[in-house]
C-alpha positions, 0 to 999 in steps of 0.5 A: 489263391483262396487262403483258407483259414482255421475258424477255431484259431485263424491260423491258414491252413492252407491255399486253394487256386482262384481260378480263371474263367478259362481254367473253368471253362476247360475243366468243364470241357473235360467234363463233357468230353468224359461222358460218352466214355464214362456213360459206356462203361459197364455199370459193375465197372463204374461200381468197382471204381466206386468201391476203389475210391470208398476203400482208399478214403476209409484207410486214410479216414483219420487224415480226412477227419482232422483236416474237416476240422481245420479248416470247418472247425467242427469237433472231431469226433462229429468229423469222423462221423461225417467221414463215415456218413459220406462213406455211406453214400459211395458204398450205397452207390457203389451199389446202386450203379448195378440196380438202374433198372427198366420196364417192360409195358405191354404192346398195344399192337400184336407186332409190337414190344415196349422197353422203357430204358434209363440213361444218364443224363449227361454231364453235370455239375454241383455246388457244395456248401462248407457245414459238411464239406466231405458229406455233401460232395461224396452225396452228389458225386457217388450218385451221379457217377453210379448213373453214369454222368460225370460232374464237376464240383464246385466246393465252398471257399471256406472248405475246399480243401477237402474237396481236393483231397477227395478228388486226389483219392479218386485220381489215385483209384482210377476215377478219370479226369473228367468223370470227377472235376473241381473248379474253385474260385469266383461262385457268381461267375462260376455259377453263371457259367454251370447254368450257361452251358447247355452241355451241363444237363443237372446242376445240384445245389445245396445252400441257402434258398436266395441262391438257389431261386438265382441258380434256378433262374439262371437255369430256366434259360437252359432248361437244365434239370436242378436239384436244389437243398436250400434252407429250413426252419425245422420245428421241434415238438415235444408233447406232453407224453413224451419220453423227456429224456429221448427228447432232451437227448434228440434236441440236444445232438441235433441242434448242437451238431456243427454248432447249430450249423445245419440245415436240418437243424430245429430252429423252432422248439414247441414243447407242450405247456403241461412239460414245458418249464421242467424241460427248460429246466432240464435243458438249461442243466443240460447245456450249461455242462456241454464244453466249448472249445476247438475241434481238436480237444478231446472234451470240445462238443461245440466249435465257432461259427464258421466265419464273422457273417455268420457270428454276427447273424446270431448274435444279432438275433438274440440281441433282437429277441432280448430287446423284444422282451424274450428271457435269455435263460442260458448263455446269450453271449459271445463266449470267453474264448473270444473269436468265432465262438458263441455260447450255446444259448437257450431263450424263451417267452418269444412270439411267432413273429419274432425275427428269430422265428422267421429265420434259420438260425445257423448256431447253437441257440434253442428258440423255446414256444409254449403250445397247448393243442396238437391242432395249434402247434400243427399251424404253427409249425407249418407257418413258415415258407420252408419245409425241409425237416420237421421232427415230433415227440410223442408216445401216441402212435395215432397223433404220430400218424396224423403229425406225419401227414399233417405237417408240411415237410418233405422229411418228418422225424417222430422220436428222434433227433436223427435225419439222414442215411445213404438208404433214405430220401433227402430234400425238402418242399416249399421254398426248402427246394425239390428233388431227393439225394440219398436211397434209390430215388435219389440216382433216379434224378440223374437218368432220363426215362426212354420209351422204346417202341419196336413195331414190325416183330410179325405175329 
């Protein structure tokens, strides 16, 4: 069994099966043999089934928040949060399934007649990462069954849990076994198998990007089609003419959320030279107010790391920026209540080539640079090899025009600390990964486009 332990306290919060590589081999069978079924069924069908399973989860939504926060150890009212963006995906979905349309094209000859028709793509498969162990898992299923494909899913081992409980809701709705399927257990040996099979036709995967370029090699061999979310190295400016407060305020939500541990989350802040002591000012008063604690206290706003590797990775960080002659203005430290936590930290005067600039952080530590020119900060936000968010402050409509087109990041945020919605196309560039999850283009990953060519109609 995988015990699955509370990062807040280490109590065990429960069991999930390590399973074997013959339990997997038959869940994937199921998988595969539900497709043809599946794929058949009237799309208002899959819609209803869809709709089943967004109001079965919405009624037990507090049981699902509370046990996000057990075994990730987020706080809970961004647990609730998270219950009601994955909402979104199966609701927009639900939706969508009925919205898969075709083209028509004109002939080339006079007894002929072109269709274009999308189909699934057949079974898939997807693995999901622990910051967002409802939300990612709700995001992939909901689109894949809406097109027709059934999935299998492969949860993180820190937070399976939720995964299941999802799944059990599906069951209790209608969703068949097969069309919804879960494996836990070993990640390489179960990876392997998902790109080894050339029945698995997509494989989505959100995670770091060295596992990503392994899953995308692996699935070269097959050819399976990937949509891969990986990591970021999101820059933050804030210009001078920005309103501080709305860019305190978007700082602040997005890179505390989780505690710092999201993909989207800013990793570099530029703040214009002209603004840039007054806001660190005001952020280290800011911070400095912001409770720490357990998931489950009604004030807590930051929870622990999810695990030791990852306490160790930005304590190490720090640790380096301090020693390369950083200021460490706020925080710095492990936090009083000892375990997993780690004070949420501020640190300024670091350079470009700092080992913190360079890498995703993955905690509450706001990096700071000082820039004068857009044309500047423009370079040296885009000089990383990652490119999934990047987010800008500024009053100036023309500069925001010129920043959406000039910085190099598949999703770019002026005057806000806020990315993701069902209705909008997530997913990065560069060594951030390819393909959207998320609005209309993000079920267009889970068709193939067939052309239909119908000759001998007479005149």
């Amino acid at each position: 069994m995988i015990e699955v332990l509370n990062p807040a306290n280490g109590q065990k919060v429960g069991d999930a099966p390590a399973m074997s590589v013959s339990e997997v081999n038959a869940a994937i069978d199921r998988t595969c043999a539900a497709f043809p079924a599946w794929s058949r069924e009237l799309a208002k069908e899959r819609s209803e089934r869809l709709r089943r399973w967004f109001e079965r989860i919405r009624d037990d939504k507090a049981a699902f928040a509370e046990l996000i926060v057990k075994e990730n150890g987020k706080c809970l009212s961004e647990a609730y949060a998270e219950v009601d963006y994955g909402l979104g995906f199966i609701e927009w979905y639900a939706e969508e399934a009925k919205r898969v349309y075709g083209d028509t094209i004109p002939s080339h000859a006079a007894d002929s007649a072109i269709t274009v028709v999308k189909e699934p793509v057949g079974p898939t498969a997807a693995i999901t990462p622990w910051n967002f162990p409802f939300m990612m898992i709700t995001r992939k299923i909901a689109t894949a069954l809406a097109a027709g494909c059934t999935m299998i899913i492969k949860p993180a081992e820190e937070t399976p849990l939720t995964a299941y409980k999802l799944l059990e809701a599906a069951r209790e709705v209608g969703i068949p076994e097969g069309v919804f399927e879960m494996v836990t257990g070993d990640p390489k040996a179960i990876g392997a198998r998902f790109t080894s099979d050339t029945r698995i036709r997509k494989l989505s995967f959100t995670g770091s990007t060295a596992v990503g370029r392994l899953l995308a090699s692996a699935s070269g061999q097959t050819l399976t089609r990937m949509t891969l979310e990986l990591g970021g190295n999101a820059p933050f400016i804030i210009f001078g003419d920005a309103d501080l407060q709305a860019a305190l305020d978007g700082a602040v939500g997005a890179k505390l959320r989780n505690s710092g541990q999201v993909c989207i989350s800013p990793n570099r802040f530029y703040v214009h030279a002209s603004i840039h002591d007054a806001f660190v000012e005001r952020l280290a008063e800011r911070v400095s107010r912001v409770a720490v604690g357990d998931g489950m206290r009604d004030d807590a706003a930051v929870g622990p790391m999810i695990n030791r590797a990852g306490f160790d990775k930005v304590a190490s960080l720090v640790d380096a920026a301090r020693r390369d002659g950083a200021r460490v203005v706020l925080g710095g430290k492990p936090h009083a209540l000892g375990g997993l936590f780690y004070e949420p930290t501020i640190v300024t005067d670091l350079d470009d080539d700092a080992e913190m600039a360079q890498t995703e952080i993955f905690g509450p530590v706001f990096p700071i640079y000082r820039f004068e020119t857009e044309d500047e900060v423009i370079e040296r936000a885009n000089a990383t090899e990652y490119g999934l968010v990047a987010y800008a402050y500024t009053r100036d409509l023309g500069r925001g025009f010129r920043l959406s087109r000039a910085l190099e990041a598949g999703m770019v945020i002026l005057n806000s600390g806020s990315v993701g919605t069902a209705s909008v196309p997530f997913g990065g560039i560069k060594q951030s990964g390819y393909g959207r999850e998320g609005s209309y283009y993000g079920i267009e990953e889970y068709v193939d486009v067939k052309y239909v060519l119908m000759s001998g109609l007479g005149r």
